[in-house]
N, C-alpha and C positions, 0 to 999 in steps of 0.2 A: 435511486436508493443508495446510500452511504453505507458504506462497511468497513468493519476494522480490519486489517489486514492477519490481525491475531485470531481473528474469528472465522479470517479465511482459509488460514494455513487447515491444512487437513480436508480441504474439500474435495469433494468428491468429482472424478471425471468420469463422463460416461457417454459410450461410443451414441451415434445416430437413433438405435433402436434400445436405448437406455440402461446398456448393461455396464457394469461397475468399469471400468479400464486401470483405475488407479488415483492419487490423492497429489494433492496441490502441494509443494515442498516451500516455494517460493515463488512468488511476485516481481518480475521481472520488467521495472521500469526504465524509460529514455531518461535520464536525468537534466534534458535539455526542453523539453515541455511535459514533465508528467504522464506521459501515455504511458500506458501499461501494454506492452512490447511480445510477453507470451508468460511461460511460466515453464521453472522448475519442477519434475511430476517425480514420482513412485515409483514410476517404470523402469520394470528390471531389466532390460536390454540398455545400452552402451548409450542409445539416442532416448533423453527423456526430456525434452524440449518440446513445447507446445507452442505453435502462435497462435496469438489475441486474432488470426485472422480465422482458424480452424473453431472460435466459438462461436456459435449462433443462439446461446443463450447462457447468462448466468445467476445463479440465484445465492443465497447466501452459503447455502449448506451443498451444491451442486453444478456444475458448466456441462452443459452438454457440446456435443462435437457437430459438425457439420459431415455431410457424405466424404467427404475428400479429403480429412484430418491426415496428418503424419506427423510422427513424432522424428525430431530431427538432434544433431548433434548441435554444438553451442553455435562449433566453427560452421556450419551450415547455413546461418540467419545472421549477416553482416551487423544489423541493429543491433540483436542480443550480444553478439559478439563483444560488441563495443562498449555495448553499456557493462557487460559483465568486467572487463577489465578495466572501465573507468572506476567500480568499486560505486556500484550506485543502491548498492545495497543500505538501505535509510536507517533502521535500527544501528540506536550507538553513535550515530553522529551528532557533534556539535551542533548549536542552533545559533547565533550572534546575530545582532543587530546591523545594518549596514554601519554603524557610530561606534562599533566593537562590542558594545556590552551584550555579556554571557549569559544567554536565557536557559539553557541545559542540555539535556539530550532527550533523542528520539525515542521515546518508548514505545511507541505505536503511533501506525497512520490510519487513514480510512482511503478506499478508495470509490469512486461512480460506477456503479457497475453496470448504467446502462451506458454513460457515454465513454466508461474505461481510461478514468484519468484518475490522478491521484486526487484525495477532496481536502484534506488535512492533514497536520502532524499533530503530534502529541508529545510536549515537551515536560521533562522535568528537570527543576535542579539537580537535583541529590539523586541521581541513577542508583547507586545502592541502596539507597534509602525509599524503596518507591512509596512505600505507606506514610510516610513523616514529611512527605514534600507536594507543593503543590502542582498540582497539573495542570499545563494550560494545552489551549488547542488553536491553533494557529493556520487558517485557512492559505488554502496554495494562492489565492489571488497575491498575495504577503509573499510569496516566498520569488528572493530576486534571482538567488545564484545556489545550484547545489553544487559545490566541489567536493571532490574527496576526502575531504575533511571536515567541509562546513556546509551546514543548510544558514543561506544569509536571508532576510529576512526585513521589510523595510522599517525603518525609525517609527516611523505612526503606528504599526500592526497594533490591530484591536486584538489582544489577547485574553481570552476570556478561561478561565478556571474551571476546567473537568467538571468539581463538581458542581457549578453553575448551572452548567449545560445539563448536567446528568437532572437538577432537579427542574429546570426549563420542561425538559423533555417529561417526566414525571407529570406535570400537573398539564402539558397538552392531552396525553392518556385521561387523563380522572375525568369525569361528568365537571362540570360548577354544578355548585348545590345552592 
């Protein structure tokens, strides 16, 4: 199952025997294959670092924790570490083609939450203009290089328009009549 990562912010974590622990700040991806690495939490102590290794299940509105959970500091998890200071935070980045041309910025991704990879970005031109611009969605198979600066992306990507998808999705729901 695909999820947005704006849908994710705010979820809920909750310890082995399902009691509240705290809420999802941020998505913490390897910018080198997509894996989702752990996650920034709510947690009022110094260490609010989770790994993707301490969940044994997650659902859109909830992750629960495994018996062995800890929350750790950043410098404690070498992966997070790195990725944190590679700046692999998605929102706000540029998207280009590997031929240069400027497709827009990351307004939202999704990610797999049973196999915990990133599934797509969500590109717009006109980032302050999110209502007057088109949106497109551009699956990770596409995406060649993320740097610091640029999500790259190959010449061919089939990019297909938000709201495409949105009415795609629409009439899989509906009965045919």
């Amino acid at each position: 199952m695909y999820q947005s990562v704006k849908q994710l912010s705010g979820c809920e974590v909750l310890d082995p025997q399902g009691h509240r622990l705290c809420q999802i700040k941020r998505i913490i991806l390897d910018p080198n294959n997509g894996q989702v690495l752990g996650f920034i939490t709510t947690h009022h102590h110094p260490h609010s670092i989770l790994s993707i290794m301490d969940v044994i299940y997650w659902s859109r509105d909830h992750l629960k924790l495994g018996q062995n959970y800890e929350f750790h500091d950043q410098s404690e998890i070498v992966r997070i570490q790195s990725a944190l200071k590679e700046k692999s935070e998605l929102f706000g980045k540029k998207v280009k083609t590997e031929s240069e041309e400027q497709l827009g910025q990351i307004t939202d991704y999704s990610i797999d939450l049973k196999k915990h990879l990133l599934a797509s970005i969500t590109v717009q031109k006109n980032f302050l203009k999110l209502f007057f611009s088109t949106a497109l969605i551009i699956h990770y198979n596409s995406i060649l290089e993320i740097t610091p600066e640029y999500v790259i992306v190959r010449d061919g990507t089939v990019k297909m328009p938000l709201a495409q998808t949105l009415r795609d999705k629409s009439a899989e729901r509906s009965p045919a009549t």
